[in-house]
C-alpha positions in Angstrom: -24.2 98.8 -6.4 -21.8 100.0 -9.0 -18.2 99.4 -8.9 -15.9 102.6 -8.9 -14.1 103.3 -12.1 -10.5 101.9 -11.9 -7.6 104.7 -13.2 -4.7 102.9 -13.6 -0.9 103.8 -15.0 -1.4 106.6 -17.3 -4.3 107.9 -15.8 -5.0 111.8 -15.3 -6.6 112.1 -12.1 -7.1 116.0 -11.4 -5.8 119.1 -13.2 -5.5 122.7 -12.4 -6.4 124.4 -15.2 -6.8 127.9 -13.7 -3.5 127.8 -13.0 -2.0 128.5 -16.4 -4.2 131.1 -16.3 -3.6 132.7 -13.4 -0.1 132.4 -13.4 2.7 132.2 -16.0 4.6 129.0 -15.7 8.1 129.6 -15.7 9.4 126.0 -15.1 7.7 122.5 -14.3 8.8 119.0 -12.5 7.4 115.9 -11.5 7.1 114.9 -7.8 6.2 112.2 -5.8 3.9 112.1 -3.0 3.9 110.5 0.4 0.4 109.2 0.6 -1.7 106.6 2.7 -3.4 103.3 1.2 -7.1 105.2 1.2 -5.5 108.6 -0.3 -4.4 106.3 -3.3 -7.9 103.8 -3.6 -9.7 107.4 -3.4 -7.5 108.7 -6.1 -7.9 105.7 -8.6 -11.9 106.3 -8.4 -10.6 110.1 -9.6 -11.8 112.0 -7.2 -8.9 114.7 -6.2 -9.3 118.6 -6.3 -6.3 120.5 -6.6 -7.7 123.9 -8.1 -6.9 125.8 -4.2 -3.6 123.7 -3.7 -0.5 125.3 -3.2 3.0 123.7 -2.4 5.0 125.2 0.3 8.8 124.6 1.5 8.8 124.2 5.3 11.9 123.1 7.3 13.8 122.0 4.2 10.7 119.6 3.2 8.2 120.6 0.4 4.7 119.9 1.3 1.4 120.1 -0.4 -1.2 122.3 1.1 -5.4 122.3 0.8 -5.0 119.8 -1.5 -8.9 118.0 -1.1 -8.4 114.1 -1.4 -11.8 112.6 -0.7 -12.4 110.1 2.0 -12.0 106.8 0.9 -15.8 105.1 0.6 -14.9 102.0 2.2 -12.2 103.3 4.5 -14.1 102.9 7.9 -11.8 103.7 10.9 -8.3 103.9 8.7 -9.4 106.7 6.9 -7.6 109.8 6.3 -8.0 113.4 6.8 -9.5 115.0 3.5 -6.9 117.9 3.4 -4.3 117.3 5.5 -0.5 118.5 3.9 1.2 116.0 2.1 4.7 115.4 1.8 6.0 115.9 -1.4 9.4 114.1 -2.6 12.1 115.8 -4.1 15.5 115.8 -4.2 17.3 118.2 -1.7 18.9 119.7 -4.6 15.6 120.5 -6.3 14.6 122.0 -3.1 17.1 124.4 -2.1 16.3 125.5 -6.0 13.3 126.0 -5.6 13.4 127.4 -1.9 15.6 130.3 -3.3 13.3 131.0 -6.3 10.2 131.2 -4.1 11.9 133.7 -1.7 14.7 135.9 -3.3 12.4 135.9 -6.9 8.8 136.0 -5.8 7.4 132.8 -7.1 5.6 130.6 -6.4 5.1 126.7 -6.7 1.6 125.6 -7.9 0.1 122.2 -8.8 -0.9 121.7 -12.3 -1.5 118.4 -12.8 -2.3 115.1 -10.4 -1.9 111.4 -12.5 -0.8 108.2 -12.0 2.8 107.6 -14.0 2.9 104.2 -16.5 4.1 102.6 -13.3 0.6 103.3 -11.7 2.5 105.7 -9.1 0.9 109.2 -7.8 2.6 112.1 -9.2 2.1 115.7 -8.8 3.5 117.8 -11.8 4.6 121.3 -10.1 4.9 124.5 -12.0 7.4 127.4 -10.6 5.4 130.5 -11.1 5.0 133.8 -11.1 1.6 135.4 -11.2 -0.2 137.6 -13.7 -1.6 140.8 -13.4 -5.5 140.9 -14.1 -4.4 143.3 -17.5 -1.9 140.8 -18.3 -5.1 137.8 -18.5 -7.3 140.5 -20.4 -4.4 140.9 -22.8 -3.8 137.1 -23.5 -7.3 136.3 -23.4 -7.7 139.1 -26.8 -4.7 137.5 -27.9 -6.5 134.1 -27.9 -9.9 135.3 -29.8 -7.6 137.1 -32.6 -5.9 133.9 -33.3 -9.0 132.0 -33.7 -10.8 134.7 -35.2 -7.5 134.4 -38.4 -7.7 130.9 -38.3 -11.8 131.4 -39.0 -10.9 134.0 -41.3 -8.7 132.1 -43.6 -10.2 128.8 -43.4 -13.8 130.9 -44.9 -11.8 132.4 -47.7 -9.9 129.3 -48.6 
């Protein structure tokens, strides 16, 4: 039997990418989480899904929601609960500004990016944002194919 793959410090373990498409990132920090020993072996095999994850403020705590961490293969009886809420750590200063933002301003905090920090320690990189209207995504996606289709352009008639 095969050993797992080993991520270690600098690793990128999951990554929304929908989410900068969906939403228009407005501001982004780093945040710990509070995790159990099998959440972390599961996430240095790299096997995290964060693509339906949101991050919520509850009782001046911010948590991470639907967040899918795999059980841990050879967790037997200590293993955890695939997608349970996690805490996430912050300073209470960072949380009051974000608590306001999310309720007076209508945003909204989403995951972007799950990795292990050059100290080999779980981070969750968290984007305050504010979502796009479907025309708004048709618009940037034209945008996009314009650019490229220049770029094309004056690289053929170099």
């Amino acid at each position: 039997m095969a050993s797992p793959q080993y991520r270690g410090a600098g690793a990128l373990i999951a990554e929304n990418r929908k989410a900068r498409h969906d939403y228009e990132i407005e501001e982004t920090l780093e945040a710990g989480l509070v995790l159990t020993g099998t959440e972390v072996k599961s996430l240095r095999t790299g096997r995290a899904n964060i693509t339906e994850a949101y991050a919520e403020i509850r009782d001046g705590e911010a948590w991470l929601v639907n967040a899918h961490i795999p059980e841990y293969r050879f967790g037997n009886i200590h293993n955890h609960e695939p997608r349970r809420p996690r805490k996430l750590l912050l300073k209470k200063r960072e949380i009051q500004r974000l608590l306001g933002a999310t309720q007076r301003k209508g945003y909204t905090l989403v995951p972007l990016k799950l990795y292990f920090n050059e100290r080999g320690i779980a981070k969750l990189l968290l984007g305050l944002a504010r979502g796009r209207k479907a025309h708004d995504k048709r618009e940037r996606i034209k945008e996009r194919e314009w650019q490229r289709q220049k770029a094309r352009l004056a690289k053929l008639y170099r």
